[in-house]
C-alpha positions as CSV (number, residue, x, y, z in Angstrom):
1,X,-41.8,6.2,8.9
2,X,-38.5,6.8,11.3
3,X,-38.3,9.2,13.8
4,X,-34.9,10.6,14.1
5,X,-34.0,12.9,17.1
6,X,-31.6,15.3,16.8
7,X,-29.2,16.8,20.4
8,X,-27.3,19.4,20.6
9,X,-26.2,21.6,17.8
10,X,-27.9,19.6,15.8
11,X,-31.1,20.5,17.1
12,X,-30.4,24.1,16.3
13,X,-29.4,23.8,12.7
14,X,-32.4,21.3,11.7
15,X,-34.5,23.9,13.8
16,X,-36.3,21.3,15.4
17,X,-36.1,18.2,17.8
18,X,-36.8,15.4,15.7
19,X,-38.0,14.7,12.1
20,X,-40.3,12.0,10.8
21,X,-38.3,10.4,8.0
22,X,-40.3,8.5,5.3
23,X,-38.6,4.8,4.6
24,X,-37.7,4.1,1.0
25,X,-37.1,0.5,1.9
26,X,-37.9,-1.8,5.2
27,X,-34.0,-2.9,5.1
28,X,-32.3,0.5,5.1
29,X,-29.4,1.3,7.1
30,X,-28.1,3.8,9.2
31,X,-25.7,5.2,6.4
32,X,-28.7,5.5,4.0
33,X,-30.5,7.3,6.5
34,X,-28.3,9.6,6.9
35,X,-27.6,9.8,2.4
36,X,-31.6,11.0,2.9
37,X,-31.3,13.4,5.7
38,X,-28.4,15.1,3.5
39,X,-30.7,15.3,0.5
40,X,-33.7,16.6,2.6
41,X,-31.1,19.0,4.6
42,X,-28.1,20.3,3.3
43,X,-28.1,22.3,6.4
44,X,-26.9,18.7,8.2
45,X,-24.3,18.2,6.1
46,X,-21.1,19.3,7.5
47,X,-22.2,17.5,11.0
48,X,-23.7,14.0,9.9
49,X,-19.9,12.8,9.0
50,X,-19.1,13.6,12.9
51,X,-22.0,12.1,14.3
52,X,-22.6,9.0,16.6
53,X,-26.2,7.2,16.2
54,X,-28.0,5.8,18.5
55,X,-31.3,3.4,19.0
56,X,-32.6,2.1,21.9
57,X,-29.5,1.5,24.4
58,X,-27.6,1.1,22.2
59,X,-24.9,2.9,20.0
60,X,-24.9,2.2,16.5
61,X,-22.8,1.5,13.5
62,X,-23.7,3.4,9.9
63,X,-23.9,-0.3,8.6
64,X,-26.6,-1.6,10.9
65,X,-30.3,-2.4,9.8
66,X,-32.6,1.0,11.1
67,X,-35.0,-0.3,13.2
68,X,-38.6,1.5,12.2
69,X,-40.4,0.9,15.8
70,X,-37.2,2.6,17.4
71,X,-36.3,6.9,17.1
72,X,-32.9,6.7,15.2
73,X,-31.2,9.3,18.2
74,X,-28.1,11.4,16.2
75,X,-25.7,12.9,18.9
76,X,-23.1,15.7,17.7
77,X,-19.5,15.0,18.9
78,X,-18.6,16.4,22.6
79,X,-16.1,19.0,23.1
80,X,-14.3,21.1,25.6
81,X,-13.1,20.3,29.1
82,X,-10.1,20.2,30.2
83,X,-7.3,18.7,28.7
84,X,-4.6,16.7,29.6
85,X,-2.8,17.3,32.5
86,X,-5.1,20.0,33.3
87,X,-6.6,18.5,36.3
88,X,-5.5,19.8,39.7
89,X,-6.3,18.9,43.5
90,X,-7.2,21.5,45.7
């Protein structure tokens, strides 16, 4: 079993904090992880393209080896702010 966190509006769509996700395989990867949480929730969908992955300290690629003793973290993408040359002293 994985536990995968979900932040931000991800959190609201899955309609919960984190998920326990039962491993096919012991050498799965991120990407596949993700192929399963699309299966299990279409609701995900349109956000798991756009999301970063995280484990441990540590930012990782869809590629890498999950690690099972570790929460796979999935953060949405940040937006807002100010933009360019929209900074001011005062």
């Amino acid at each position: 079993m994985l536990d995968v966190q979900f932040y931000g509006v991800l959190q609201q769509v899955a309609g919960t904090r984190s998920l326990q996700v039962d491993l096919k395989d012991d050498d799965i990867t991120v990407d596949q992880v993700l192929t399963q949480l699309r299966q299990d929730m279409p609701e995900l969908s349109a956000h798991l393209p756009r999301v970063a992955c995280a484990q441990g300290e540590s930012l990782v690629r869809r590629s890498d080896a999950v690690d099972p003793r570790q929460p796979l973290v999935l953060l949405p993408p940040v937006s807002g702010g100010r933009g360019p040359g929209q900074w001011r002293n005062t």
